[in-house]
N, C-alpha and C positions, 0 to 999 in steps of 0.2 A: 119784328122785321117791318120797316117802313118801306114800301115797295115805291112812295113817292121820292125816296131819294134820288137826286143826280148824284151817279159817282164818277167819278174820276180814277181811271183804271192806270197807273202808271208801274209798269214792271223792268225791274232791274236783269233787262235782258245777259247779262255777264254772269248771275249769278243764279238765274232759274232755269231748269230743263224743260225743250218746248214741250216735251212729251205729256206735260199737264196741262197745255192750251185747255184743251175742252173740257173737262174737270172745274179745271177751274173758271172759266167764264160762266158755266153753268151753275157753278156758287155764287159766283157772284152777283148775277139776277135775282140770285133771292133776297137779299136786301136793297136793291136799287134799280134805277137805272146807269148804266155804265155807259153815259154821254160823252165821255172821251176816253178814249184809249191810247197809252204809248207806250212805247215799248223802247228802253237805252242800248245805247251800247256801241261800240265801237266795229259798224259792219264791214270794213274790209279784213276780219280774222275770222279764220275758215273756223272756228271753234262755233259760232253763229248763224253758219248752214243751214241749219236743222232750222229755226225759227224765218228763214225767209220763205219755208215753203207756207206755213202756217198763217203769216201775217194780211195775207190778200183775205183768204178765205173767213178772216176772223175779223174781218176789218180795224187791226190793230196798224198803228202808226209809226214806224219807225225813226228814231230820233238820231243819229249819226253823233259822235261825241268821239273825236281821237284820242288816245293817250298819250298827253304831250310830256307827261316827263314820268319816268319808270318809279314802279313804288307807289305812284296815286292816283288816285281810284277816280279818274275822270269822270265814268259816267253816272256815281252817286250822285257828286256836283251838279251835272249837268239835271239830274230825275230832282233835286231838293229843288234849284232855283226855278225848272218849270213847276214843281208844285205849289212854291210861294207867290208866283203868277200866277195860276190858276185861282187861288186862293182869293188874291183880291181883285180878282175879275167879278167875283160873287154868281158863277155860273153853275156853281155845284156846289152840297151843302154835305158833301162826305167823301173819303178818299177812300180805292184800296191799294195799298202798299204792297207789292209782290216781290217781295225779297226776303232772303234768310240772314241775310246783314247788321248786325248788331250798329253799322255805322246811320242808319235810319232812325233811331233811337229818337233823336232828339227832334224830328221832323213828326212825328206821330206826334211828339208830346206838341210841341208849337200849333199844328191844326186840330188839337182839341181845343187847346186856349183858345182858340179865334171860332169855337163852335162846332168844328168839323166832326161828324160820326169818321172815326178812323175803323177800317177792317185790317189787320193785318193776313197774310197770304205766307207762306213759305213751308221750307223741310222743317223736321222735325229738329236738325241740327240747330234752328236757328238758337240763337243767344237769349236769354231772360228779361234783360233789359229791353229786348226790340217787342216782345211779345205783352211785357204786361205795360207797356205803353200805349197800347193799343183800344179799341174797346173791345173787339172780339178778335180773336186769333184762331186764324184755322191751316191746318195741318192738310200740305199736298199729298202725305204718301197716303192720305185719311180719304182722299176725292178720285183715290186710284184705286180704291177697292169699298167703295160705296154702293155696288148690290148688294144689300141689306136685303133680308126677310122683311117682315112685317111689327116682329121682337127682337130676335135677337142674332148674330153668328154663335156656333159655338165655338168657343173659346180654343178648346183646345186641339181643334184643326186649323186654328188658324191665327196658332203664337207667333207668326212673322207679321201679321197684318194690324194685331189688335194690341192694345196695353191690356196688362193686369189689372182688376179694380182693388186697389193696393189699401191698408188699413190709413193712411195718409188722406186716399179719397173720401173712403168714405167716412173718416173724422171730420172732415170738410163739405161733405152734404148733412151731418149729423148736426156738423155745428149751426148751419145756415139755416136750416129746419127752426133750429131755438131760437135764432135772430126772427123770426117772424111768425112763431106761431102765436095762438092765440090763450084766452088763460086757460082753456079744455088741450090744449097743446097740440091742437091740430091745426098747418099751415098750408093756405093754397100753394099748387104745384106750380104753377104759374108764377109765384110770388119767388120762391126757391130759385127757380129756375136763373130770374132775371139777378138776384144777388149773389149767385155762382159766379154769374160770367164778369160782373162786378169785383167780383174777389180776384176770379182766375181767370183772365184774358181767355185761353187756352181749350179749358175747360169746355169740353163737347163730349157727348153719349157716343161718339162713331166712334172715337178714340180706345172705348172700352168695347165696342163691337154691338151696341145698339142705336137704332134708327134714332129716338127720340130719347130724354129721359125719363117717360113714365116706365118703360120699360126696363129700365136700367136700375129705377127706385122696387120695381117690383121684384129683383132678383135679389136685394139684399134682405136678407130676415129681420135687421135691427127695426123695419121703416112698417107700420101696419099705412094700410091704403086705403082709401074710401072715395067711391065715385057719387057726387050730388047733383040733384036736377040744377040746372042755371036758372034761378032767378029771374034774370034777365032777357032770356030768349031760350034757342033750342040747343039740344043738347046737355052731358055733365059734365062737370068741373071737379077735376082731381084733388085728392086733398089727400094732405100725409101725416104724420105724427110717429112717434122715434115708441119701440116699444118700451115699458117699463123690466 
């Protein structure tokens, strides 16, 4: 997380429910600053209600965008060409995209070409395309039930809220582990971590119903664990290795 990012917070009001304002703002501080905020959409239909009460108090900015002809989707239009503005204004050096719209797609990919950290935002619905376009993708209905313990939910009080850790996952932390261990076959967690979300946009421990992924690497039996002093200063540094 670069906490010195400016981000630009642009949300496809048409297509996100306000009910995750605060969830989601409060994620999104964690990798930046959120220097501009707007918010689309077409405000004289009563469907958009709900976000007028929200937008003073969250200091978000509302963008007015009519639909002048049925069938198309004015106010992605209107969210792409302000982000391509914003973009070569050079006032922010990251976006987050808050929408479940697979029509976003190719606006993620254009502001990493030009440098931009993309966050993608949205339901669990959204499309694959919009997701792994992104650098990191995170899951609203994941920020609606984020009191976490310290390790873990258990699972099975709470199969509406959490994914399964499915043999698909963890072939995919099994395999990442090999991409970077070393020739004792132990690789820091830190290291893992950041070539997951590399792989899988998506890819987050809340989704499986843990805080972090140390916790997540500790519940699977394939993974042995080893906590080391930091070299470098205080504290230890996690390290993992896949069992034989």
């Amino acid at each position: 997380m670069d906490k010195d990012l400016n981000l630009a917070v642009l949300i496809d009001g048409d297509n996100i429910p306000s009910k995750y304002v605060k969830e989601m703002l409060e994620e999104i501080a964690k990798y930046g600053n959120p220097s501009i905020k707007r918010i689309y959409g077409d405000w004289t239909k009563p469907s958009l209600a709900k976000w007028k009460d929200v937008l003073l108090k969250n200091a978000i900015t509302p963008i007015q965008q009519y639909g002048y002809t049925t069938g198309k989707n004015a106010t992605d239009s209107a969210m792409i060409i302000d982000a391509m503005d914003i973009l070569y204004s050079g006032k922010v050096n990251g976006f987050a995209l808050v929408s479940s719209d697979s029509d976003f797609t190719r606006l993620a990919v254009r502001l990493r070409e030009a440098g931009m950290k993309v966050f993608g935002i949205g339901e669990k619905k959204t499309p694959d395309p919009f997701i792994v376009s992104c650098d990191k993708f995170i899951y609203l209905e994941i920020l609606r039930n984020n009191h976490l313990d310290e390790t873990s939910l258990p699972q099975k009080n709470n199969k509406d809220k959490v994914d399964s850790i499915t043999n698909k996952v963890i072939s995919l932390i099994l395999s990442t582990i090999s991409d970077v261990e070393d020739e004792d076959g132990w690789a820091f967690l830190g290291e893992v971590g950041k070539l997951l979300q590399k792989k899988q946009p998506n890819f987050d421990p809340r989704n499986y119903g843990f805080r972090k992924l140390t916790p997540l690497v500790k519940s699977l039996n394939q993974i042995q664990i080893e906590s080391r002093k930091n070299p470098k200063g205080s504290g230890n540094l996690i390290y993992v290795r896949i069992n034989s």
